[in-house]
C-alpha positions as CSV (number, residue, x, y, z in Angstrom):
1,X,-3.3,-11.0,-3.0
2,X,-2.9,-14.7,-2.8
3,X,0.6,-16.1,-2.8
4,X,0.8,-19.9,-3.9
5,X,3.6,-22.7,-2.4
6,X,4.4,-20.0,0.9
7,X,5.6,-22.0,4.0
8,X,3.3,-22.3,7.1
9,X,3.7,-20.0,9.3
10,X,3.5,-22.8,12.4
11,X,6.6,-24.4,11.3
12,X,8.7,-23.5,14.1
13,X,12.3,-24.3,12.4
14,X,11.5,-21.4,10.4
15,X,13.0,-17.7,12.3
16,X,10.1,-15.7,14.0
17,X,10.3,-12.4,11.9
18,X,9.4,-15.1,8.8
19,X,7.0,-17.0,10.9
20,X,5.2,-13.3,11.3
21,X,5.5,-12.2,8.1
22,X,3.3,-15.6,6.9
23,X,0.9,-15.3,9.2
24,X,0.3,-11.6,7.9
25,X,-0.3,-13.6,4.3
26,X,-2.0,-16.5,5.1
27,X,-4.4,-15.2,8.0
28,X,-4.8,-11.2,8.0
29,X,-3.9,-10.3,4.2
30,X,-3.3,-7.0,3.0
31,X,-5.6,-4.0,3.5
32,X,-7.0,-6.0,6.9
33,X,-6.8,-4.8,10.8
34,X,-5.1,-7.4,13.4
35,X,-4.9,-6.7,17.2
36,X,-1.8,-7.0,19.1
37,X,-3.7,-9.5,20.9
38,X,-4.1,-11.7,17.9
39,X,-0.6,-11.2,17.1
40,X,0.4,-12.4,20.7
41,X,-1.7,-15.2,20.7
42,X,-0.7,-16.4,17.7
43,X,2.4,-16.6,18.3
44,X,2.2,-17.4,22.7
45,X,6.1,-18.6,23.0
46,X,7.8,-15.3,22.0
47,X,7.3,-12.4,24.3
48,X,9.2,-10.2,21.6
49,X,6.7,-10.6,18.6
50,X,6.2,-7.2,18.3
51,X,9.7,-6.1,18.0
52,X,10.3,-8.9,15.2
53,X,6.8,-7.8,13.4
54,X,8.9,-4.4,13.2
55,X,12.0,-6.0,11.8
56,X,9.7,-6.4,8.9
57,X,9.5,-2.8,8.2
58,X,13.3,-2.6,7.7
59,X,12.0,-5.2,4.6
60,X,9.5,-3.5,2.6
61,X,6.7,-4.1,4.7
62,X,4.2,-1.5,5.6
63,X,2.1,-2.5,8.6
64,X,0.3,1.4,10.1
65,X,-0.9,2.4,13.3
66,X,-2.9,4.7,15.0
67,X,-0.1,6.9,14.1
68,X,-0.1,6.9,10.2
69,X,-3.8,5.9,10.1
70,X,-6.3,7.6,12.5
71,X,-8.9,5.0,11.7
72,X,-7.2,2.5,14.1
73,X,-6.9,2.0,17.3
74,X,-4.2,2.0,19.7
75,X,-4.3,-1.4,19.5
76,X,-4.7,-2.0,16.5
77,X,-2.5,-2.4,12.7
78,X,-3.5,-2.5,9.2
79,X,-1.0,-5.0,7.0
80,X,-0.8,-2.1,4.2
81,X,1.7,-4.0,2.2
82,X,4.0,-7.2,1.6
83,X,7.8,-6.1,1.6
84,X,10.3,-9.0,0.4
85,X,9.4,-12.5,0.5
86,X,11.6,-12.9,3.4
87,X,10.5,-16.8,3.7
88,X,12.8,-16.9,-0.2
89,X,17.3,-17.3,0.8
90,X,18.4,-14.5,0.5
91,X,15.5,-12.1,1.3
92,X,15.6,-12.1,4.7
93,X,18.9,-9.4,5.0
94,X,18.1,-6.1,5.0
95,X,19.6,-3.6,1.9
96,X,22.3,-1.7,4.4
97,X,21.8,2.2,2.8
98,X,25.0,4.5,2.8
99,X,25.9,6.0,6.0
100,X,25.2,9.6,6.2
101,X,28.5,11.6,7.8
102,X,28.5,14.1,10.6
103,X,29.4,17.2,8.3
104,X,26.5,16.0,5.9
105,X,23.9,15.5,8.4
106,X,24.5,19.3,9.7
107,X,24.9,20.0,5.6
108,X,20.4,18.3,5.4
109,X,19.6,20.1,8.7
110,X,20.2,23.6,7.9
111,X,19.6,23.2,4.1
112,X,16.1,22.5,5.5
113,X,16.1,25.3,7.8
114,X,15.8,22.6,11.0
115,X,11.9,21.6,9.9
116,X,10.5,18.4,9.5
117,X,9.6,19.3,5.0
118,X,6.4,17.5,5.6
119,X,4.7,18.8,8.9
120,X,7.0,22.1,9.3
121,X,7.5,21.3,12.9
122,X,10.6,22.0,14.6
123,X,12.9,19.8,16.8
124,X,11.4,19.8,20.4
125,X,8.6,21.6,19.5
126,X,5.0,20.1,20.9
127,X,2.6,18.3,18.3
128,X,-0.9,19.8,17.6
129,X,-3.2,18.7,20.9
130,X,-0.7,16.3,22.9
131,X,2.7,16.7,24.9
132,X,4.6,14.7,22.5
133,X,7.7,17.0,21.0
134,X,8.9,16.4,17.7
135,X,12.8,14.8,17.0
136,X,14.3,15.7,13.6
137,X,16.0,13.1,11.7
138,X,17.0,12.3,7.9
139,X,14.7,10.4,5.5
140,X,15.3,9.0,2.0
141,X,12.9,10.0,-0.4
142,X,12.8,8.6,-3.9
143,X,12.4,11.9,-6.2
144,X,10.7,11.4,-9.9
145,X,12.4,13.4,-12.3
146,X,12.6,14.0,-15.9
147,X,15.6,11.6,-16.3
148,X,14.7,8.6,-14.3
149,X,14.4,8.2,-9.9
150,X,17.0,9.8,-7.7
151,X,16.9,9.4,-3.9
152,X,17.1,12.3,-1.8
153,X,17.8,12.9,1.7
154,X,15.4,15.0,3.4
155,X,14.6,16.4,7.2
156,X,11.5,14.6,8.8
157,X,10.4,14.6,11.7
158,X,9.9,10.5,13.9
159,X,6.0,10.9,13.4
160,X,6.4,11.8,9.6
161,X,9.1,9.6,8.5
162,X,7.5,6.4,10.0
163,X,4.4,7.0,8.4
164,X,6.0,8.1,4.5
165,X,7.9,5.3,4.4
166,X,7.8,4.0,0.3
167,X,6.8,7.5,-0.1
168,X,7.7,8.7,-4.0
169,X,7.8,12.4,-5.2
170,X,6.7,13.8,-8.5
171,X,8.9,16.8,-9.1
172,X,6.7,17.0,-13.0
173,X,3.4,16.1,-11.8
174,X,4.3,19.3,-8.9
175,X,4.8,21.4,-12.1
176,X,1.5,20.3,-13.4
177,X,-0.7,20.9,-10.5
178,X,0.9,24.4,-10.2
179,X,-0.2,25.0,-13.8
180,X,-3.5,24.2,-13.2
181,X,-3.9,26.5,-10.5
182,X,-6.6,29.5,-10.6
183,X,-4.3,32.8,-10.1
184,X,-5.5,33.3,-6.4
185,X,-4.2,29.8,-5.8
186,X,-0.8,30.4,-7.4
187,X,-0.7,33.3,-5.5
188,X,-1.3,31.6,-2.0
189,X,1.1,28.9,-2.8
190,X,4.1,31.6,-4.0
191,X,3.3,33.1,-0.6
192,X,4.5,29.4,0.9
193,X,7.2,28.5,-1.1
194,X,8.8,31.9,-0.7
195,X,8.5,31.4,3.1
196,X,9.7,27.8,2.9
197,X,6.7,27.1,5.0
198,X,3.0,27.0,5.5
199,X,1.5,28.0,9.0
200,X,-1.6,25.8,8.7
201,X,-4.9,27.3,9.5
202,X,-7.3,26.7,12.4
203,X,-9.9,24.9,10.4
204,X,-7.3,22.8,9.3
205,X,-5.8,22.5,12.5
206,X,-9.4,21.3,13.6
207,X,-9.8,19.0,10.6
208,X,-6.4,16.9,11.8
209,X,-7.8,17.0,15.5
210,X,-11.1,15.9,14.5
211,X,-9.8,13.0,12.6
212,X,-7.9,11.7,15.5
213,X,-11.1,11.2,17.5
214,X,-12.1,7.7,17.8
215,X,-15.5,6.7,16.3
216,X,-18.3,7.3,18.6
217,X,-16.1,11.2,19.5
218,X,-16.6,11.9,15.2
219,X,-20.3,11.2,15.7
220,X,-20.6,13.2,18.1
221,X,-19.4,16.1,16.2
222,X,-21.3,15.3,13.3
223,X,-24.5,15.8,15.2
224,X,-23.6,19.2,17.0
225,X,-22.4,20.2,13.2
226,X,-25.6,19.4,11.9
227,X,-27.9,20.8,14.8
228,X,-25.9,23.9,14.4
């Protein structure tokens, strides 16, 4: 993606968080891994680059880690996707959503039965092969639905919600998949939505710890997979 007439990103009258978010354009372009290193040395004179490279975020921007992609390192980012052209008046303020009330919040959380809707894990409860514990918080999701986009509120869980950020629901193309499905499958998945939940399985537990391995750990198992 190649935007024309953008400022330099070494004018230094210009505010950090822009200064980062053109350097992101003009030298690491989207798709591309950056270190934290290279973003520190680019940019030697602020010791609180990273914290204005997340102010981005709160823009549009989409800028993984190790977290949401298990490719990287930890550290490592991938510039995923431009957010407002925050170099532009105007662009630079962030879109203030409505504030969710007490009564409401407790309204979300036992609506959802106090589980993150994308993982299933509950609030304080350890994450699959670390000591980590998960914290419960709301998330607006944009739902598609016959009669236009609607945004939804929604219990995630930290790990979840920072990596579905932008993320967009189909409520019809659900309804297609599900009538597609062999009769074993439907069968399975009524099982999970009458339980609200799906308990994963350990191969599939295994799967998600596998791809967490770095590199040269995946090769590893490759080669005792095929030996076996």
């Amino acid at each position: 993606m190649v935007i024309a007439d953008i400022p330099s990103w070494r004018n230094e009258r210009l505010a950090t968080m822009v200064r980062c978010a053109l350097w992101l354009v003009a030298e690491v372009g989207v798709g591309e891994v950056f270190t934290k290193t290279q973003l520190r040395e680019a940019f030697p004179e602020t010791s609180q680059i990273d914290r204005r490279m997340r102010d981005l975020r709160d823009r549009g921007w989409r800028i993984a880690t190790n977290r949401d992609d298990a490719t990287l390192s930890p550290s490592e980012h991938r510039f995923v996707e431009m957010g407002a052209e925050v170099w532009k008046p105007g662009q630079s303020r962030v879109k203030q959503a409505a504030a969710v009330s007490a009564p409401q919040r407790r309204e979300i959380l036992d609506r959802d039965d106090h589980l993150c809707r994308v993982c299933g894990i509950t609030a304080g409860e350890p994450y699959e092969g670390g000591i980590e514990t998960a914290q419960l918080d709301l998330a607006r999701r944009e739902v598609v639905k016959p009669g236009g986009v609607v945004v939804e509120l929604v219990t995630e869980c930290r790990r979840c919600r920072i990596g579905g950020r932008g993320r967009q629901t189909d409520v019809t193309g659900v309804l297609g998949h599900v009538g597609q499905m062999s009769r074993m499958e439907r069968e399975l998945f009524t099982q999970w939505v009458a339980a609200d939940r799906r308990d994963f399985s350990l191969l599939e537990r295994l799967w998600g710890q596998y791809r967490s391995l770095p590199a040269e750990s995946r090769e590893t198992v490759r080669q005792a997979l095929e030996r076996a």
